[in-house]
N, CA and C atoms as an extended XYZ file, in Angstrom:
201
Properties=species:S:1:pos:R:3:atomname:S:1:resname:S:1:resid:I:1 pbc="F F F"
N         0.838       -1.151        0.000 N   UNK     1
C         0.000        0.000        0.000 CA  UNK     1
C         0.897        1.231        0.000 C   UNK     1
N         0.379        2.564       -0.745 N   UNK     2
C         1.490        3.255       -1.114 CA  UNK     2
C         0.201        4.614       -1.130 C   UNK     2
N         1.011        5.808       -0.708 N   UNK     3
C         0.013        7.478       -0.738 CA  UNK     3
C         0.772        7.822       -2.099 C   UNK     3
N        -0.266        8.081       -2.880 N   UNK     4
C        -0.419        9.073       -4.040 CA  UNK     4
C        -0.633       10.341       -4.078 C   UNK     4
N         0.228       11.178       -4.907 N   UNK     5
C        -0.479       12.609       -4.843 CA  UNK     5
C         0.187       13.172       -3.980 C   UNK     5
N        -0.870       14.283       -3.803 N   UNK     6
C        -0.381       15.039       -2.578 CA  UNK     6
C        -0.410       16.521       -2.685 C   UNK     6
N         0.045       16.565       -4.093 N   UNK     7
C        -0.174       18.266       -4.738 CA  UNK     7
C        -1.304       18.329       -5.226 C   UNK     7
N        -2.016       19.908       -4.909 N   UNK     8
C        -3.380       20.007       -5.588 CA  UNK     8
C        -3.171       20.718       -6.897 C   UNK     8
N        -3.479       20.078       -7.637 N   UNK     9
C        -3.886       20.681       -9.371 CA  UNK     9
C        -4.094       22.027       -9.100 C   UNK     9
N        -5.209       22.445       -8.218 N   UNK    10
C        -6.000       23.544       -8.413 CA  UNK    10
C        -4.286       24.815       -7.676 C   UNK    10
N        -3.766       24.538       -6.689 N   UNK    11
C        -2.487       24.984       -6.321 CA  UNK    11
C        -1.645       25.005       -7.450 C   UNK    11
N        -1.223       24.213       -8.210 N   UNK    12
C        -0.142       24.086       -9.174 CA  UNK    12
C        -0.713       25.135      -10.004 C   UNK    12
N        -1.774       25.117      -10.209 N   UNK    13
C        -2.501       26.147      -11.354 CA  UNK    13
C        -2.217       27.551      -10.880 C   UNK    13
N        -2.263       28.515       -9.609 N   UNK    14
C        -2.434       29.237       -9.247 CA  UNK    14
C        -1.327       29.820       -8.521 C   UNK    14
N        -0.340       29.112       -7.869 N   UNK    15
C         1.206       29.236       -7.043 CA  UNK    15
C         1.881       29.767       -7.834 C   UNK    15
N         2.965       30.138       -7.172 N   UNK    16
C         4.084       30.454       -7.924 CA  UNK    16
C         4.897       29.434       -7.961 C   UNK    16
N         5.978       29.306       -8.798 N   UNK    17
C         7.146       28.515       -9.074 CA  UNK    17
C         7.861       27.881       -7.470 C   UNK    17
N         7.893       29.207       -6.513 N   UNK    18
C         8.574       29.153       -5.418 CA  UNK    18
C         7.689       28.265       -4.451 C   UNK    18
N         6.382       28.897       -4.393 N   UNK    19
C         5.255       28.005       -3.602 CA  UNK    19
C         5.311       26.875       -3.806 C   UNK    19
N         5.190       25.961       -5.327 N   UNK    20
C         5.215       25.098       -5.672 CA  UNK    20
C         6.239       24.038       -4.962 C   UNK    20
N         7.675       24.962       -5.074 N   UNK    21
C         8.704       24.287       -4.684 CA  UNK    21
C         8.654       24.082       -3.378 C   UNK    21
N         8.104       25.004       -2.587 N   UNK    22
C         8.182       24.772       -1.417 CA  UNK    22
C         7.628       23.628       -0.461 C   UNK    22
N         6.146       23.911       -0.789 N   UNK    23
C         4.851       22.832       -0.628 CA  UNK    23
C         5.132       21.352       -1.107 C   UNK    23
N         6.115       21.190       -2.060 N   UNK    24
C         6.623       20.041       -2.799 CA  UNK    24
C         7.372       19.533       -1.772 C   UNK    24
N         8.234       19.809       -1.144 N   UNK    25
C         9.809       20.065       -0.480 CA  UNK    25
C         8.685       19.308        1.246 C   UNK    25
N         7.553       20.452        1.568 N   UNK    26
C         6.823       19.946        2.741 CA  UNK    26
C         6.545       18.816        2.926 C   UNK    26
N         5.679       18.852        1.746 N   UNK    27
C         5.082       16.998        1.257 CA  UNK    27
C         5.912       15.844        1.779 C   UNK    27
N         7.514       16.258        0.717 N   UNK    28
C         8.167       14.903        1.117 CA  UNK    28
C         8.270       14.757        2.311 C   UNK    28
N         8.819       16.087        3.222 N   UNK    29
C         9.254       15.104        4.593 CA  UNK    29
C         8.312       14.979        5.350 C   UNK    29
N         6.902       15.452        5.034 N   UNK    30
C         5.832       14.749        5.895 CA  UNK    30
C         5.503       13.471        5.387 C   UNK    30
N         5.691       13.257        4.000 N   UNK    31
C         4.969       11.710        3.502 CA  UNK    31
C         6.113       10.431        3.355 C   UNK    31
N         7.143       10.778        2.849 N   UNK    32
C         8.185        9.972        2.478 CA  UNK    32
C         9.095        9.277        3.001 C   UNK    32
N         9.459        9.757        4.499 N   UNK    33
C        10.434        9.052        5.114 CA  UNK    33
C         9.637        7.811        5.888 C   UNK    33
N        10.365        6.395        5.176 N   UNK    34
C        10.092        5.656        5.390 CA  UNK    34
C         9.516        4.653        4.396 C   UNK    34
N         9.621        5.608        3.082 N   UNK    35
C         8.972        4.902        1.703 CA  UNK    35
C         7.221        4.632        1.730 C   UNK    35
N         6.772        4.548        0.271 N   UNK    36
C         5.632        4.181        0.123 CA  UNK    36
C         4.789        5.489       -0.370 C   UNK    36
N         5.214        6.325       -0.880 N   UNK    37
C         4.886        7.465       -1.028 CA  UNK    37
C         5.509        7.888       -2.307 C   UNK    37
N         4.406        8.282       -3.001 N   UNK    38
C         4.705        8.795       -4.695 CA  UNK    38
C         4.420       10.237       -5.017 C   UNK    38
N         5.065       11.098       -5.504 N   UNK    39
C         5.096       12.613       -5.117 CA  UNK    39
C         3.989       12.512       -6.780 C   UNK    39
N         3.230       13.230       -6.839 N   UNK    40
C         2.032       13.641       -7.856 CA  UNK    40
C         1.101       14.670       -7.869 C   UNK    40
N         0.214       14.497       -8.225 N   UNK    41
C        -0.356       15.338       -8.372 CA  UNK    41
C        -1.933       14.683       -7.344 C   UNK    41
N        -3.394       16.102       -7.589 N   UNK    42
C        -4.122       15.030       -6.524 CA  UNK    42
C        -5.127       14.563       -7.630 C   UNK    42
N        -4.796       15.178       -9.087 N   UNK    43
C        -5.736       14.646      -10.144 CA  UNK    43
C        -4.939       14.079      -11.289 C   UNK    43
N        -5.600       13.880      -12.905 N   UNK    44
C        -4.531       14.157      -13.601 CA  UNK    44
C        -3.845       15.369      -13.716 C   UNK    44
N        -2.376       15.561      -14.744 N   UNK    45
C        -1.893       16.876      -14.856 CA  UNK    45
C        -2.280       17.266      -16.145 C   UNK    45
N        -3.436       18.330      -16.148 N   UNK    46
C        -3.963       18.811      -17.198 CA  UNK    46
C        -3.068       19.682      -18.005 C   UNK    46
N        -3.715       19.978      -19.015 N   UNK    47
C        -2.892       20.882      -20.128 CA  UNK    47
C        -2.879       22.428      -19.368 C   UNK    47
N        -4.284       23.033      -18.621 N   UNK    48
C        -3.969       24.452      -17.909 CA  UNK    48
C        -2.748       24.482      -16.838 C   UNK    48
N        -2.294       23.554      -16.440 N   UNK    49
C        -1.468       23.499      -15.441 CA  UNK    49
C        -0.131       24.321      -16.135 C   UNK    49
N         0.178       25.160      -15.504 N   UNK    50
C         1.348       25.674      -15.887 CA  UNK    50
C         2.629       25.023      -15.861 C   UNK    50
N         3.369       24.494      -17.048 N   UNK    51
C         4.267       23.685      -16.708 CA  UNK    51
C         5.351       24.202      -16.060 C   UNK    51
N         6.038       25.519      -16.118 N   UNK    52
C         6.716       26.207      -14.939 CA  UNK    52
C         6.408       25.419      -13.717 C   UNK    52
N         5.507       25.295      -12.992 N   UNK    53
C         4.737       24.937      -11.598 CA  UNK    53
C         5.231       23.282      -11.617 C   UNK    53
N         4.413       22.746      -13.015 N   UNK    54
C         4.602       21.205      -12.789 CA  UNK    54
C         5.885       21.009      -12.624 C   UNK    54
N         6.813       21.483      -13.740 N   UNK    55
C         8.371       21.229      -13.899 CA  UNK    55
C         9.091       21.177      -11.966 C   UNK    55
N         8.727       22.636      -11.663 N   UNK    56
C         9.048       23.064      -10.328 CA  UNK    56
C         8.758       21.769       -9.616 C   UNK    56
N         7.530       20.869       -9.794 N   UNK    57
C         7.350       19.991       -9.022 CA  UNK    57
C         7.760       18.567       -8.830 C   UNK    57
N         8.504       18.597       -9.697 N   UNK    58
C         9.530       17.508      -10.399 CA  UNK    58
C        10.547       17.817       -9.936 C   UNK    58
N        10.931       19.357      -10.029 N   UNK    59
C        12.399       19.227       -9.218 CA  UNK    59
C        12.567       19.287       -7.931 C   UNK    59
N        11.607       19.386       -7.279 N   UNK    60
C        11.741       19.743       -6.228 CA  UNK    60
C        11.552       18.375       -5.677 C   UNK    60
N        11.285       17.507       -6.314 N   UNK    61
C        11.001       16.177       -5.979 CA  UNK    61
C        12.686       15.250       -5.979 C   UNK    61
N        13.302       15.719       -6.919 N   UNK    62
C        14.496       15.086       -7.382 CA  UNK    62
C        15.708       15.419       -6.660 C   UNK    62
N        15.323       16.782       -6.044 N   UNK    63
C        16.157       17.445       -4.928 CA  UNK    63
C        15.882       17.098       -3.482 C   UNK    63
N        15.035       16.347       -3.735 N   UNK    64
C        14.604       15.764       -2.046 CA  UNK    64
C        15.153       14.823       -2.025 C   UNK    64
N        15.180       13.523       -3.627 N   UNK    65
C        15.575       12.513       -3.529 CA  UNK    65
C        17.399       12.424       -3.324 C   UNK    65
N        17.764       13.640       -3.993 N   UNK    66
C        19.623       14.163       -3.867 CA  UNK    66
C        19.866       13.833       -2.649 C   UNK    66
N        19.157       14.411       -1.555 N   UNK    67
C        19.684       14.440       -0.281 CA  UNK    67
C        20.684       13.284        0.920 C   UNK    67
């Protein structure tokens, strides 16, 4: 059994780049330590989604995993 998600679409749509990163960055160390946890989105990632935001949310994901 594994948590999905976690980021809201409707946030990614509306944040900034920095928010994004940040809230991303929160997520992991509230959900992740300890495994079982997949960094995403809380719907699909639609075409309005600003990919600035999504991208941001990818890296900020990959920079958690650096650590």
């Amino acid at each position: 059994m594994s948590i999905l998600g976690g980021i809201d679409v409707d946030f990614l749509c509306h944040a900034s780049v920095e928010e994004v990163r940040s809230r991303t960055l929160e997520t992991l160390e509230q959900c992740a330590p300890g495994g079982g946890y997949a960094l995403g989105t809380g719907n699909t990632v639609a075409n309005y989604i600003p990919v600035k935001n999504y991208l941001a949310m990818l890296e900020a994901g990959n920079e958690f995993n650096s650590r």
